[in-house]
N, C-alpha and C positions, 0 to 999 in steps of 0.2 A: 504493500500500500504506500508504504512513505517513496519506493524507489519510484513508482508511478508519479506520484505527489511532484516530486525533484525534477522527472525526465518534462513532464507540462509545463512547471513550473520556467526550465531552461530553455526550451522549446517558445514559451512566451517573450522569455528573456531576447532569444536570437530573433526575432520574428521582430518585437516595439525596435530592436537596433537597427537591422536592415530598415524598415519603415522610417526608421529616425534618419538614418544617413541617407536614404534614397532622398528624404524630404531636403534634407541639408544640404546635397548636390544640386536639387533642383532651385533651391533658395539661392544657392550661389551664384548657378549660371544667370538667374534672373538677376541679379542685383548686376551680375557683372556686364550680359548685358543690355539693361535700362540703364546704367552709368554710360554706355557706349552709345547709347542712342542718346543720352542726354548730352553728351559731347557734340555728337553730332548737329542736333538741332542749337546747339548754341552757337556753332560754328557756322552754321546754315542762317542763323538770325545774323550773325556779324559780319558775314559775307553780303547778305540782303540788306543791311544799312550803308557799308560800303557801294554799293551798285546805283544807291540812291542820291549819290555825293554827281557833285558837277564832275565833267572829263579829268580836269586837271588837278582838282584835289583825290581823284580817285589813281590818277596814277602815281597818289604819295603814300597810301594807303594799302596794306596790305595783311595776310593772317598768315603768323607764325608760331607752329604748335612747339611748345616748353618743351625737351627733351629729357627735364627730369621730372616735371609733372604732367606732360603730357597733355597740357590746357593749352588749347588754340589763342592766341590773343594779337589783339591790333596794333601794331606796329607802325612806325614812320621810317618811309624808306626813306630819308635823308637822314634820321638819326641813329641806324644799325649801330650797334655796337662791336666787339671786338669779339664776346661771344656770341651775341646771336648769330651773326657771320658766320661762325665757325658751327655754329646748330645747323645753319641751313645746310653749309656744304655736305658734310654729314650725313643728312636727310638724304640729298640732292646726287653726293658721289661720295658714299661711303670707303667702296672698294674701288680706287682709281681705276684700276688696271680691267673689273671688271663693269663699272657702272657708267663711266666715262661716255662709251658709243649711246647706252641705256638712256643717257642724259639728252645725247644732243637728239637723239630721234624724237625724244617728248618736245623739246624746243620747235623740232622741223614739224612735227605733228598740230604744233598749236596755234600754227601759223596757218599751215596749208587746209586749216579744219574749216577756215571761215571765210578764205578763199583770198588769199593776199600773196599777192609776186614779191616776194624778194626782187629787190633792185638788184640788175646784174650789168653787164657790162663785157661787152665782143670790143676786141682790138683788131683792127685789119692793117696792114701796111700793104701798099701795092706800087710795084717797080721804084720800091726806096734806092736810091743813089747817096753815096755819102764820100765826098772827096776829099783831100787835104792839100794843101802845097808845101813841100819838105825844097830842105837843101839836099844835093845830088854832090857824092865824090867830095873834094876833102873840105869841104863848107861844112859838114856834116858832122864834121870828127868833134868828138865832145871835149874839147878842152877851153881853157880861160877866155886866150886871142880869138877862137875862132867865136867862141860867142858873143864877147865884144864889138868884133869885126862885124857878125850878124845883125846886132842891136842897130849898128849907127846905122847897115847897109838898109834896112827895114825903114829906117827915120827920112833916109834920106830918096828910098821907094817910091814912102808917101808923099814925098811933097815933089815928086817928081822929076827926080836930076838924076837918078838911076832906074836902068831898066831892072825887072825882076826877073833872078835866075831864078826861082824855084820852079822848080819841076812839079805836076799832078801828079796826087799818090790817090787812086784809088782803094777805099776801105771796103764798102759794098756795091753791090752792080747789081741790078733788074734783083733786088729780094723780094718777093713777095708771101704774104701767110695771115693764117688766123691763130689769135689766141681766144678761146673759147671762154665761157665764163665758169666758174664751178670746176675747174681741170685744172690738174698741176702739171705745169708745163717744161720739161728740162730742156736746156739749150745745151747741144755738144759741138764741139769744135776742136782744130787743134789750135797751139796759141797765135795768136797775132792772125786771126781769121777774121777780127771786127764783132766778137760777141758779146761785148762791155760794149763798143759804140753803140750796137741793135738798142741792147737794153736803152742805153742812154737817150737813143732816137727813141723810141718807144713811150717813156717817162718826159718827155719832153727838156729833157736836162744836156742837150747836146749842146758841146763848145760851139760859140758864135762863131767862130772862127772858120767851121768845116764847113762844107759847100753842099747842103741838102737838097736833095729832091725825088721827086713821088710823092705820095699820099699816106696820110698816117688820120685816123677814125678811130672813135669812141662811140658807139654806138650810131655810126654815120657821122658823127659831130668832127670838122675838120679841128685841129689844134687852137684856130685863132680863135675859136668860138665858143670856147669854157678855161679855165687856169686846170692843167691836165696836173701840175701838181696838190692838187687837192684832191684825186680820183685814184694817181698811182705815185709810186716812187723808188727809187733805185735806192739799195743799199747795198754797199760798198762791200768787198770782201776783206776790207781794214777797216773795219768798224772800229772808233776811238770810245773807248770807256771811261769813267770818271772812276776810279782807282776809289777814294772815298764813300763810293755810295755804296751800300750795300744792295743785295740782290734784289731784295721787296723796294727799294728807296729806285733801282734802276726799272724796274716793271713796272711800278705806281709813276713815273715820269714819263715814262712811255706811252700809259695808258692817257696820260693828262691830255700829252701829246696830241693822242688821234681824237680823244674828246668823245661823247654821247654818238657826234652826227646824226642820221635820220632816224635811230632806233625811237627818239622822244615819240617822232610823228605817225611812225608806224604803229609803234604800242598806242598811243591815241588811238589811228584807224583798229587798231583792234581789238582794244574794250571795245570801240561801239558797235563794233560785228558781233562781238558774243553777248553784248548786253541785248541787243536785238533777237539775235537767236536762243538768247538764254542755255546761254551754253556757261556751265562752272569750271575754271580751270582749276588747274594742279596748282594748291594755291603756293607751295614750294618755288617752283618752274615760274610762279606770277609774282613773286616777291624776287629770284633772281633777275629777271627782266627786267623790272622796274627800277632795280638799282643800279643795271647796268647803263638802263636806257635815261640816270637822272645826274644833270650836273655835276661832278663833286664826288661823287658818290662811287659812280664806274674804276675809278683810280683803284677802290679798295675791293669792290667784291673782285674782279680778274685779277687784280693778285693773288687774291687767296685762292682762287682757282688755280691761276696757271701754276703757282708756287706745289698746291697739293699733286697737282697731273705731276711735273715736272719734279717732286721729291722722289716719288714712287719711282719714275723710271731713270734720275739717276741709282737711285737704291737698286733696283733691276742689274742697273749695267755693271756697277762696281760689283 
């Protein structure tokens, strides 16, 4: 009788636990998540009072979620700090090596979703000619006299009381080609073929000195018809570095450098394509944008970008 008693007894006991912890499991997932949906809908309201801000306050304006408490909150993209910066990239490109492409396809994607052309740009050159007038034979020879002797014969050229030996040197003859947009393009030669002049022709940075002709386009646009050094630019394969600056101090003055340019007016055009279509972005991918696309700002987040890419694959290589 009592071992009957005991076995029901244990029997009830195992029976109210399973029921107690079946309940406790189920308490849990609920609480854990209605927390998750309550996040979400907060996130949802603070994104929906953002959307309601004019253009230009809206692209100052952005949500970034805490990465130790995990609470969404509103931010000013002009006032980033050092770590939330460092929360986004995080977020954004954890694993350089593996989130990096992961990254830029969300950028290409949030672009092309709402139906916006990236600005690109076709170079054409067509039958470019590029000549030089040298000295010929021992006018040539690099020493003190003869260059001396050059100076005065040049002065005295110009004002016309000597005739001019110099000889035509042609550099290039009938070149013609396309550089496409979005392709990386190598130029091979062997040396002293004219592929520093090309460039140079190309960039608009050629010595006034040389004797150009053909045609050189930007999008059909002939040279005289925009400053081509605001579109492209040569640099040099003796690039001079400031020994004092540091690595971040030489990327952040770089970045000053090229500045926002049109990303302000695009990101405009494309809050109001999605606010139209009601379409919600990655608010990650919408807060890197905005910072990149704002005054001031762009200097600091691609450094920390390009510094993170760039740590990982010296690490790699050494």
């Amino acid at each position: 009788m009592e071992s009957a008693d005991i076995y029901r007894a244990s029997s009830s006991f195992r029976g109210s636990f399973r029921g107690g912890s079946s309940a406790w499991r189920n308490t849990t997932v609920e609480a854990f998540s209605r927390s998750s949906r309550e996040e979400d809908d907060e996130e949802a309201l603070k994104w929906a009072a953002i959307e309601k801000l004019p253009t230009y306050d809206r692209l100052r304006k952005g949500i970034l979620t805490s990465a130790s408490k995990g609470v969404a909150n509103e931010v000013d993209i002009e006032k980033l700090g050092v770590q939330e910066r460092k929360q986004l990239l995080e977020r954004l490109v954890k694993v350089a090596e593996e989130d990096t492409e992961k990254f830029l396809w969300k950028l290409k994607d949030r672009v092309e979703r709402v139906g916006i052309d990236v600005p690109t740009i076709e170079v054409r050159y067509d039958n470019l000619n590029i000549e030089a007038e040298a000295y010929v034979g021992s006018s040539a020879l690099p020493s003190f006299a003869k260059f001396t002797f050059n100076i005065i014969e040049g002065l005295l050229i110009s004002l016309n009381i000597l005739r001019n030996r110099k000889k035509p040197l042609t550099i290039l003859k009938d070149v013609s080609g396309i550089v496409k947009p979005s392709r990386l393009t190598l130029l091979l030669g062997p040396p002293s073929s004219g592929k520093t002049t090309l460039l140079l022709a190309l960039a608009g940075k050629l010595d006034p000195d040389l004797k150009l002709s053909g045609r050189v386009t930007y999008n059909g646009h002939e040279m005289n018809e925009f400053v081509p050094q605001r579109t492209a630019a040569y640099i040099s394969q003796h690039d001079l570095h400031i020994g004092e600056m540091t690595v971040r101090e030489t990327l952040a003055f770089s970045a000053r450098c090229q500045g926002a340019g049109y990303l302000h007016d695009m990101l405009a055009e494309l809050s109001r394509r999605e606010k139209e279509a009601n379409i919600k972005p990655d608010p990650d991918v919408d807060v890197f944008m905005k910072a990149v696309a704002s005054q001031g700002e762009e200097a600091n987040v691609i450094t920390d970008y390009v510094l993170k890419v760039v740590s990982v694959r010296s690490t790699l290589a050494s």
